[in-house]
mmCIF file of the N, C-alpha and C atoms, coordinates in Angstrom:
data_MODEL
# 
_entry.id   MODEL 
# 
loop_
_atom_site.group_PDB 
_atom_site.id 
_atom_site.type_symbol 
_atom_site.label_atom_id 
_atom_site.label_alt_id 
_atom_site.label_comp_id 
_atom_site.label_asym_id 
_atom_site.label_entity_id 
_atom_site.label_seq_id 
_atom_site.pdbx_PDB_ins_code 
_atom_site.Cartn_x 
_atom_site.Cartn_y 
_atom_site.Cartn_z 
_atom_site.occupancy 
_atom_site.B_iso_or_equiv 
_atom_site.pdbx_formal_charge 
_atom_site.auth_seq_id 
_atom_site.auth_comp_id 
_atom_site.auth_asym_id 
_atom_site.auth_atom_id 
_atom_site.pdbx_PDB_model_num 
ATOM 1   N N  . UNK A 1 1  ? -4.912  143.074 76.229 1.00 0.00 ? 1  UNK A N  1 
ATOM 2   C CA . UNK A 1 1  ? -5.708  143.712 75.202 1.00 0.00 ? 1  UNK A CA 1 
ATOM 3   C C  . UNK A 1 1  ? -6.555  144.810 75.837 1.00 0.00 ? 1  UNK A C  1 
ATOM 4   N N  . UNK A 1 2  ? -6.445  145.798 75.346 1.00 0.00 ? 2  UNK A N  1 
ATOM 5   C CA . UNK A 1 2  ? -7.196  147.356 75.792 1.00 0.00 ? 2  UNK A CA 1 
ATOM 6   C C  . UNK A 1 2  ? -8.653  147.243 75.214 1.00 0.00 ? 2  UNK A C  1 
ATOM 7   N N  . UNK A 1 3  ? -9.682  147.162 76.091 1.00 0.00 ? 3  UNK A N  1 
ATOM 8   C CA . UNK A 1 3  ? -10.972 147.430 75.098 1.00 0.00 ? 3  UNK A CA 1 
ATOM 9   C C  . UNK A 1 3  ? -11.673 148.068 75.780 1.00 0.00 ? 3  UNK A C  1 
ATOM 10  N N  . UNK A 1 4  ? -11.601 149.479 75.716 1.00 0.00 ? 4  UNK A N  1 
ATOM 11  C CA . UNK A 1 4  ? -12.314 150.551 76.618 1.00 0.00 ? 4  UNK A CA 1 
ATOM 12  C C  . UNK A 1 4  ? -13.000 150.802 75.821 1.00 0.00 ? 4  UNK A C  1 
ATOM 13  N N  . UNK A 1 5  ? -13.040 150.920 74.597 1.00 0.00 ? 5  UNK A N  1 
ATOM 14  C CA . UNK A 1 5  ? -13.972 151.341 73.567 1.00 0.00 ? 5  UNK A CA 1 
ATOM 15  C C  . UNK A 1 5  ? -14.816 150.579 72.668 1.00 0.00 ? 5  UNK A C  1 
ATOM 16  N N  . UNK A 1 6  ? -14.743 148.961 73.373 1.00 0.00 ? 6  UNK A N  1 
ATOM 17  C CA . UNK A 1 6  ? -15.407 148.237 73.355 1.00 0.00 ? 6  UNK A CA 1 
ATOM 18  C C  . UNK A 1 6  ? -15.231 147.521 71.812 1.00 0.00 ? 6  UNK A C  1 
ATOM 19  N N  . UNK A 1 7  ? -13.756 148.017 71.347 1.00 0.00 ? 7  UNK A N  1 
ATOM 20  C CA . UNK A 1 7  ? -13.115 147.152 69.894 1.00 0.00 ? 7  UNK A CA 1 
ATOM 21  C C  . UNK A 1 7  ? -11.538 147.401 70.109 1.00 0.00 ? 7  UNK A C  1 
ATOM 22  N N  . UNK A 1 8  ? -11.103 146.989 69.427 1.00 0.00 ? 8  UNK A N  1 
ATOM 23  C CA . UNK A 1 8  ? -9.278  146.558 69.783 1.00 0.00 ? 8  UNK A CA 1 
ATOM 24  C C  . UNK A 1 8  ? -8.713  147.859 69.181 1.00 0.00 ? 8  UNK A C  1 
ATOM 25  N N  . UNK A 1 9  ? -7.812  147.897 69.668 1.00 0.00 ? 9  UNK A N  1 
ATOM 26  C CA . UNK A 1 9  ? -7.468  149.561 69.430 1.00 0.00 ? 9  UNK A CA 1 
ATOM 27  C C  . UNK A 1 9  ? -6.636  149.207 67.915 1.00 0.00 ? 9  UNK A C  1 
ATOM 28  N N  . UNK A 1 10 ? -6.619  150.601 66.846 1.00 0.00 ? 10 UNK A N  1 
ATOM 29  C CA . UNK A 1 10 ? -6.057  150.256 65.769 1.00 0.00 ? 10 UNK A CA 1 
ATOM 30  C C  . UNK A 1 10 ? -4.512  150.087 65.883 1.00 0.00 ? 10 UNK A C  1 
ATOM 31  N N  . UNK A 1 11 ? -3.741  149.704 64.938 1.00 0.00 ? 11 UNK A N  1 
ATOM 32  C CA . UNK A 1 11 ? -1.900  149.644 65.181 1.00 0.00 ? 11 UNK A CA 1 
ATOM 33  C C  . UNK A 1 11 ? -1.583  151.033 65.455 1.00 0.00 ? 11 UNK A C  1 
ATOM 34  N N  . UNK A 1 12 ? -2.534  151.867 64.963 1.00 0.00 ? 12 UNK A N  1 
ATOM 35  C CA . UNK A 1 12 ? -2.002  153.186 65.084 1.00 0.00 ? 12 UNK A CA 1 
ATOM 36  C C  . UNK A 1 12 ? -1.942  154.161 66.960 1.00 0.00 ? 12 UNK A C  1 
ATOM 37  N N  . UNK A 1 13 ? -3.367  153.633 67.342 1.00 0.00 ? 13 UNK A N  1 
ATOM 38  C CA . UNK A 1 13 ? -3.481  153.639 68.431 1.00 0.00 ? 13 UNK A CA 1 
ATOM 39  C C  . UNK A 1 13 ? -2.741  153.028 69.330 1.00 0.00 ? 13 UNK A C  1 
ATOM 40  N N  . UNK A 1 14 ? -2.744  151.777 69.130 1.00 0.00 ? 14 UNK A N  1 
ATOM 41  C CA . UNK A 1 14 ? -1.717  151.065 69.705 1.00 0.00 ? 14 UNK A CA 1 
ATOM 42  C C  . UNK A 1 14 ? -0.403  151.788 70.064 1.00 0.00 ? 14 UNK A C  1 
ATOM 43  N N  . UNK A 1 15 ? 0.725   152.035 68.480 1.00 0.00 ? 15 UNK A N  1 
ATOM 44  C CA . UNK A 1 15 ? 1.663   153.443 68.750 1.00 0.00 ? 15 UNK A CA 1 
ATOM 45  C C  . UNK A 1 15 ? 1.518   153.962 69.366 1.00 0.00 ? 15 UNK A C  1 
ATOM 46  N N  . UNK A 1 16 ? 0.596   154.863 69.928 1.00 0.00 ? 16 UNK A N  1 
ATOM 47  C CA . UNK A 1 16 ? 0.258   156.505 70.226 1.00 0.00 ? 16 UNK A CA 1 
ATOM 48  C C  . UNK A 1 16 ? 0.456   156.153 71.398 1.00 0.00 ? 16 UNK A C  1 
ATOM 49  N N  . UNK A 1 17 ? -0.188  155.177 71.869 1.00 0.00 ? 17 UNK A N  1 
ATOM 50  C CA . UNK A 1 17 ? -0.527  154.338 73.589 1.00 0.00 ? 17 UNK A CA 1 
ATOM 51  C C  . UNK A 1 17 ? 1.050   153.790 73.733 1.00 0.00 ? 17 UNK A C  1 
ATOM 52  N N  . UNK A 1 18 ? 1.940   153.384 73.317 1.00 0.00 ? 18 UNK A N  1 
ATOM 53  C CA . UNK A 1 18 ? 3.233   153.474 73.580 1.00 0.00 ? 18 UNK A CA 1 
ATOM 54  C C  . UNK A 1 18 ? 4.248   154.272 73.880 1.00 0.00 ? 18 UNK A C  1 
ATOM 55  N N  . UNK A 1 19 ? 3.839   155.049 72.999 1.00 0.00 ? 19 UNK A N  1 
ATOM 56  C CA . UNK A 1 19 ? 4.880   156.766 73.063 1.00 0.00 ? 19 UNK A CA 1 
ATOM 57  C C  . UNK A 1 19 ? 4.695   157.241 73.748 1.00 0.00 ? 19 UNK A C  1 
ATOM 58  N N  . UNK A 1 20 ? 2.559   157.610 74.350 1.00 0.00 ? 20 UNK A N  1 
ATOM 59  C CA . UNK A 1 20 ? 2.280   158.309 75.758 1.00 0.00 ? 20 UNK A CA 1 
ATOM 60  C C  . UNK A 1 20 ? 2.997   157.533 77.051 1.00 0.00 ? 20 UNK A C  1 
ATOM 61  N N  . UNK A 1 21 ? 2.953   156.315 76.830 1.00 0.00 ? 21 UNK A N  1 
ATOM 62  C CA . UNK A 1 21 ? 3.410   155.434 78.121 1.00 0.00 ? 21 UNK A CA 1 
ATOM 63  C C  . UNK A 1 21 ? 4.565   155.934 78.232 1.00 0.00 ? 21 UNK A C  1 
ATOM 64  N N  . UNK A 1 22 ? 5.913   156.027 77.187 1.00 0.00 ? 22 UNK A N  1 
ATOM 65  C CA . UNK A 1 22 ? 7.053   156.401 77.644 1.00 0.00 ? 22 UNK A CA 1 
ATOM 66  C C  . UNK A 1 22 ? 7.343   158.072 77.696 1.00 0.00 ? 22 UNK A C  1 
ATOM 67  N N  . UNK A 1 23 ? 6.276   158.904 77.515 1.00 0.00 ? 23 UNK A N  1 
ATOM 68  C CA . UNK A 1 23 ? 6.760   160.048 77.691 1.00 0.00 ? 23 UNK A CA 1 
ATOM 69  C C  . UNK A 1 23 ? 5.979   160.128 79.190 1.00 0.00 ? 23 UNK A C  1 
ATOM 70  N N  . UNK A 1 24 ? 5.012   159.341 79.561 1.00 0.00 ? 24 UNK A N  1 
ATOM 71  C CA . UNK A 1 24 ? 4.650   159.888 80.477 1.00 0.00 ? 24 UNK A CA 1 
ATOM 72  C C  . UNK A 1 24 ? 5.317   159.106 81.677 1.00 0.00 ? 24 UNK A C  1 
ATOM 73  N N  . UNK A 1 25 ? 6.158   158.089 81.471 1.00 0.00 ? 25 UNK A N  1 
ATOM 74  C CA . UNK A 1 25 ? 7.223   157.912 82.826 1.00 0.00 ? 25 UNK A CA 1 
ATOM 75  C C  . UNK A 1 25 ? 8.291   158.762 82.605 1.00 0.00 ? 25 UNK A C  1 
ATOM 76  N N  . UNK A 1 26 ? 8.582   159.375 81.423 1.00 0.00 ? 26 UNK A N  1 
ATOM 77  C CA . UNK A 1 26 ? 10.211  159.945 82.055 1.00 0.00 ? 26 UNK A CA 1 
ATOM 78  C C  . UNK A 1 26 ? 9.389   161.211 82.418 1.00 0.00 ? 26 UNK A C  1 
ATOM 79  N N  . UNK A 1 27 ? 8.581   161.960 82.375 1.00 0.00 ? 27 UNK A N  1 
ATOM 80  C CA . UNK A 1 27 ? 8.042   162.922 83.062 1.00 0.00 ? 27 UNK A CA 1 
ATOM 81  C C  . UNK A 1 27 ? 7.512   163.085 84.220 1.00 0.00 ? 27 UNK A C  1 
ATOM 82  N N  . UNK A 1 28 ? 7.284   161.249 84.743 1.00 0.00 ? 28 UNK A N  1 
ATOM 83  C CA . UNK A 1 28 ? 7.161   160.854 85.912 1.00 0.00 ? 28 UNK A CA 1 
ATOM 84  C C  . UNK A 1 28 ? 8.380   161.024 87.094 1.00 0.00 ? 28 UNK A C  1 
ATOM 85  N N  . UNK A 1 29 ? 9.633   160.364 86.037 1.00 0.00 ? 29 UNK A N  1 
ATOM 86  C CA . UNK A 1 29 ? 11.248  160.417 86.390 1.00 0.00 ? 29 UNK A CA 1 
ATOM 87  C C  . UNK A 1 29 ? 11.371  162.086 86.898 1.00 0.00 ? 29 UNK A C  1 
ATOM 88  N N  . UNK A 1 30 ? 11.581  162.856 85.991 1.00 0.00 ? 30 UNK A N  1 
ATOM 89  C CA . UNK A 1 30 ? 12.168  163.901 85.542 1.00 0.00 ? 30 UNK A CA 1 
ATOM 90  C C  . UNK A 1 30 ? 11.554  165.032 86.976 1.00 0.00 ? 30 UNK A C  1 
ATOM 91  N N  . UNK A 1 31 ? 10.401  164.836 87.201 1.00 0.00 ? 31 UNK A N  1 
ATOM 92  C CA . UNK A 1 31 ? 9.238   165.212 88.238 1.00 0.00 ? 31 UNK A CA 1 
ATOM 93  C C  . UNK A 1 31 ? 10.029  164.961 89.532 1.00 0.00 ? 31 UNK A C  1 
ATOM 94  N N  . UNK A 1 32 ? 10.196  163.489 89.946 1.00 0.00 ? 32 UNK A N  1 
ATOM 95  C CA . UNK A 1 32 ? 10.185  162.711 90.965 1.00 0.00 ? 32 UNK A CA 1 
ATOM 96  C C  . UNK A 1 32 ? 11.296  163.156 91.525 1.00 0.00 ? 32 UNK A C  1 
ATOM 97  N N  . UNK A 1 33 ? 12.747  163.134 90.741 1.00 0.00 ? 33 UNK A N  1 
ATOM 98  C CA . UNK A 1 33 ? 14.542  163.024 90.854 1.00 0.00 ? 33 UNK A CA 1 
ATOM 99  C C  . UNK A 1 33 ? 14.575  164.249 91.577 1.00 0.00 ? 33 UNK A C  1 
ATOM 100 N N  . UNK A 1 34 ? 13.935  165.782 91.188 1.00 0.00 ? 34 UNK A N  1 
ATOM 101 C CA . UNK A 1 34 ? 14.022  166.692 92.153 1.00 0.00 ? 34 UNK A CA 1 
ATOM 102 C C  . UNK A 1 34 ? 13.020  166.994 93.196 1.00 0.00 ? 34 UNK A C  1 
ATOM 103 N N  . UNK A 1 35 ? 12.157  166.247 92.915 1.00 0.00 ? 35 UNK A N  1 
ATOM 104 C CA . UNK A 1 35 ? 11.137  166.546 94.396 1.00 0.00 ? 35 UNK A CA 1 
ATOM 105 C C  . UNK A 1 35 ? 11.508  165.567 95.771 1.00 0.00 ? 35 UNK A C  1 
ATOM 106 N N  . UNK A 1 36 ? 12.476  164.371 95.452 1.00 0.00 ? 36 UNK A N  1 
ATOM 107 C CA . UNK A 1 36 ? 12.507  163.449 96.412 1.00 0.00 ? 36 UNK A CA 1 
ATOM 108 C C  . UNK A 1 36 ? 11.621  162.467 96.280 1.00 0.00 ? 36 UNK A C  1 
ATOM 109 N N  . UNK A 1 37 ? 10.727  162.119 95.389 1.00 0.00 ? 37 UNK A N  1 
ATOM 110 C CA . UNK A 1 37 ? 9.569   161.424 95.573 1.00 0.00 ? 37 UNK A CA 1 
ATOM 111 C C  . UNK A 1 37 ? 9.750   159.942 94.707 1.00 0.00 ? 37 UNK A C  1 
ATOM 112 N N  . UNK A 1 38 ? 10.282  159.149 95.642 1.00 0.00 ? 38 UNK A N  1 
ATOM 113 C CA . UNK A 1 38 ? 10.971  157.746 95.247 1.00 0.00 ? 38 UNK A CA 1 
ATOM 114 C C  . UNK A 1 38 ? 9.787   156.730 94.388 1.00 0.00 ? 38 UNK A C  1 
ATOM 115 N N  . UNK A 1 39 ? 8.501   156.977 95.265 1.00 0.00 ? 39 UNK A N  1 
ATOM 116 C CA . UNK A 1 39 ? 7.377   156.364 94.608 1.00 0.00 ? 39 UNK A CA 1 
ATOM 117 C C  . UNK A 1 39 ? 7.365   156.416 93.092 1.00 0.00 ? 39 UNK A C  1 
ATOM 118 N N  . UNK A 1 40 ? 7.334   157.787 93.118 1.00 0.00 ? 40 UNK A N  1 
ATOM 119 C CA . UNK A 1 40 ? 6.924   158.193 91.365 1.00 0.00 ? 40 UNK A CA 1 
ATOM 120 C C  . UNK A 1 40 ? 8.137   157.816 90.445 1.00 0.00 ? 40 UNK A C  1 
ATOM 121 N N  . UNK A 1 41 ? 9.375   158.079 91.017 1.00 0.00 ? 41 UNK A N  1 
ATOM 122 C CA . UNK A 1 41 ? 10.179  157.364 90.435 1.00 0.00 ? 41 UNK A CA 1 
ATOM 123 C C  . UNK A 1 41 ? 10.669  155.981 89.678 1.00 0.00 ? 41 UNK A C  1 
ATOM 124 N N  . UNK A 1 42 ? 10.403  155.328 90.548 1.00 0.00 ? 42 UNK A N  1 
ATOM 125 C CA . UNK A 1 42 ? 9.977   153.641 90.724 1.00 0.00 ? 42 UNK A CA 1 
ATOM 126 C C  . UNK A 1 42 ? 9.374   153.276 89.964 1.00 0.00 ? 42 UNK A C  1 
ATOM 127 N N  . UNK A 1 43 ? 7.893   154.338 89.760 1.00 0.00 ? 43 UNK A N  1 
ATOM 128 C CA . UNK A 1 43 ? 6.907   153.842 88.740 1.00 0.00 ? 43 UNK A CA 1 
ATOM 129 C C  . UNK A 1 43 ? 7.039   154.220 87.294 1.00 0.00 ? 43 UNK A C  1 
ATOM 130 N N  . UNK A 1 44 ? 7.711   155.193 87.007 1.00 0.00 ? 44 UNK A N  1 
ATOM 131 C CA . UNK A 1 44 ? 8.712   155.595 85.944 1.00 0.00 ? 44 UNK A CA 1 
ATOM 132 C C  . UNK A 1 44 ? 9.070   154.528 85.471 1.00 0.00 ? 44 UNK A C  1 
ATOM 133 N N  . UNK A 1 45 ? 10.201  154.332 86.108 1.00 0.00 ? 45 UNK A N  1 
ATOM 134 C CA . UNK A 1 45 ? 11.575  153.335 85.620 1.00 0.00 ? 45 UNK A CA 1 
ATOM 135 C C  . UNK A 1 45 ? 10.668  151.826 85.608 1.00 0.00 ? 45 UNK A C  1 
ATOM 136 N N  . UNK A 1 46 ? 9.596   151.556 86.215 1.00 0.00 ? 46 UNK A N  1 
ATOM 137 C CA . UNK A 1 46 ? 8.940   150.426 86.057 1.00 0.00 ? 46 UNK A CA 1 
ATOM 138 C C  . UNK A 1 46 ? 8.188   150.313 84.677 1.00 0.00 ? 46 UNK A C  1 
ATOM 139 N N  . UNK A 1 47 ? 7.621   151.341 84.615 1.00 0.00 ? 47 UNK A N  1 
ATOM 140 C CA . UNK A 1 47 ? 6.889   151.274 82.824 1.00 0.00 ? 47 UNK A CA 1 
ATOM 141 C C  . UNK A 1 47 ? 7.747   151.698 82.412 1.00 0.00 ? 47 UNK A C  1 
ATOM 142 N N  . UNK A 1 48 ? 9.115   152.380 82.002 1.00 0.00 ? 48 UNK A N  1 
ATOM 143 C CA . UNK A 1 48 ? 10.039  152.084 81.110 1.00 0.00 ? 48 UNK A CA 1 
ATOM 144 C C  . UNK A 1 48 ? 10.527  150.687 80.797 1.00 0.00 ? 48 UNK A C  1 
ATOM 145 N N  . UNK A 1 49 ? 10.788  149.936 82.369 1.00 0.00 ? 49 UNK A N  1 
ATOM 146 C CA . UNK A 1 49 ? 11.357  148.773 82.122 1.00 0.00 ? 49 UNK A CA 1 
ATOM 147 C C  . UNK A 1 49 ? 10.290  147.875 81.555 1.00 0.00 ? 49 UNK A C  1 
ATOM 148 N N  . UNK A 1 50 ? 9.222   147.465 81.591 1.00 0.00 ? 50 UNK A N  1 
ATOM 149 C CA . UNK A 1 50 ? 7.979   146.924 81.346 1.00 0.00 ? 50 UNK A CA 1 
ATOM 150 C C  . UNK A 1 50 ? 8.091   146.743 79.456 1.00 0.00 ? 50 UNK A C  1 
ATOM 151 N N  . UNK A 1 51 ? 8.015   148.238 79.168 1.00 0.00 ? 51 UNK A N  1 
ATOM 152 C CA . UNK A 1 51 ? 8.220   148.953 77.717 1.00 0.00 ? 51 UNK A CA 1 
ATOM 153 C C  . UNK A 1 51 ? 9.326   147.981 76.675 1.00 0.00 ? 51 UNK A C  1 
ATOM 154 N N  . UNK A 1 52 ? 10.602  148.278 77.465 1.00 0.00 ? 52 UNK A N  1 
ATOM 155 C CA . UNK A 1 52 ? 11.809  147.545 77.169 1.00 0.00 ? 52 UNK A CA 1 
ATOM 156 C C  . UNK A 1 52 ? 11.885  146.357 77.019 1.00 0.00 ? 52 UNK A C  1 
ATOM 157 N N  . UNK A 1 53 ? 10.827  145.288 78.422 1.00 0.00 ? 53 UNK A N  1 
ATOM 158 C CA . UNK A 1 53 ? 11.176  143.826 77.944 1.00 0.00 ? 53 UNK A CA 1 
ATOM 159 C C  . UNK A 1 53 ? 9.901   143.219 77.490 1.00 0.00 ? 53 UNK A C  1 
ATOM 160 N N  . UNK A 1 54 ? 9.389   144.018 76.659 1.00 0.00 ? 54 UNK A N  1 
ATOM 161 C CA . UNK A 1 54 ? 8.079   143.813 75.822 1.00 0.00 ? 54 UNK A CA 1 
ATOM 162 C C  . UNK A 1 54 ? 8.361   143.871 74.345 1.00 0.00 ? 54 UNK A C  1 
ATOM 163 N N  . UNK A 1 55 ? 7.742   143.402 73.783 1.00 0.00 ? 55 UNK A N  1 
ATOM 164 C CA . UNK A 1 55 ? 7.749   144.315 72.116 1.00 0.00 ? 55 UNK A CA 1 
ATOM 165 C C  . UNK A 1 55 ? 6.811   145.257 71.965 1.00 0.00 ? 55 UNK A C  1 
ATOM 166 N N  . UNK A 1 56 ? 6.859   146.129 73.164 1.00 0.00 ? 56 UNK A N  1 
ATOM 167 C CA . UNK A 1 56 ? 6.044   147.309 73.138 1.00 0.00 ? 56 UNK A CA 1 
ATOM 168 C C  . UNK A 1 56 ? 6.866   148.352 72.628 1.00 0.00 ? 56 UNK A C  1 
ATOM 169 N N  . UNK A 1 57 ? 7.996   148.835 72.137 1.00 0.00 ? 57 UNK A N  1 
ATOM 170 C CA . UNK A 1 57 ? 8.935   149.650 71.977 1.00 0.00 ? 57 UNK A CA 1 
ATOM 171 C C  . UNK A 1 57 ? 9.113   149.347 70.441 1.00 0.00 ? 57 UNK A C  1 
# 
């Protein structure tokens, strides 16, 4: 449960905080595949996979 704002985020938020999560690993991916940078990669494909075996998707 996210409570940075010190109340539960709405369903809508919730969404928004999903979609950023997966746009911001394949941009992690997409970054990583031509720079060589295996780390960032990893961490990509890890919050994708995370995403996937959640009912976060």
């Amino acid at each position: 449960m996210f409570e940075g704002f010190g109340r539960r985020l709405t369903a809508v938020e919730e969404a928004a905080l999903r979609c950023l999560c997966a746009v911001d690993a394949a941009s992690a991916i997409s970054w990583g595949v031509p720079h060589d940078d295996e780390e960032i990669v990893a961490r990509g494909r890890a919050t994708l996979a995370r995403l996937m075996e959640s009912d976060l998707v």
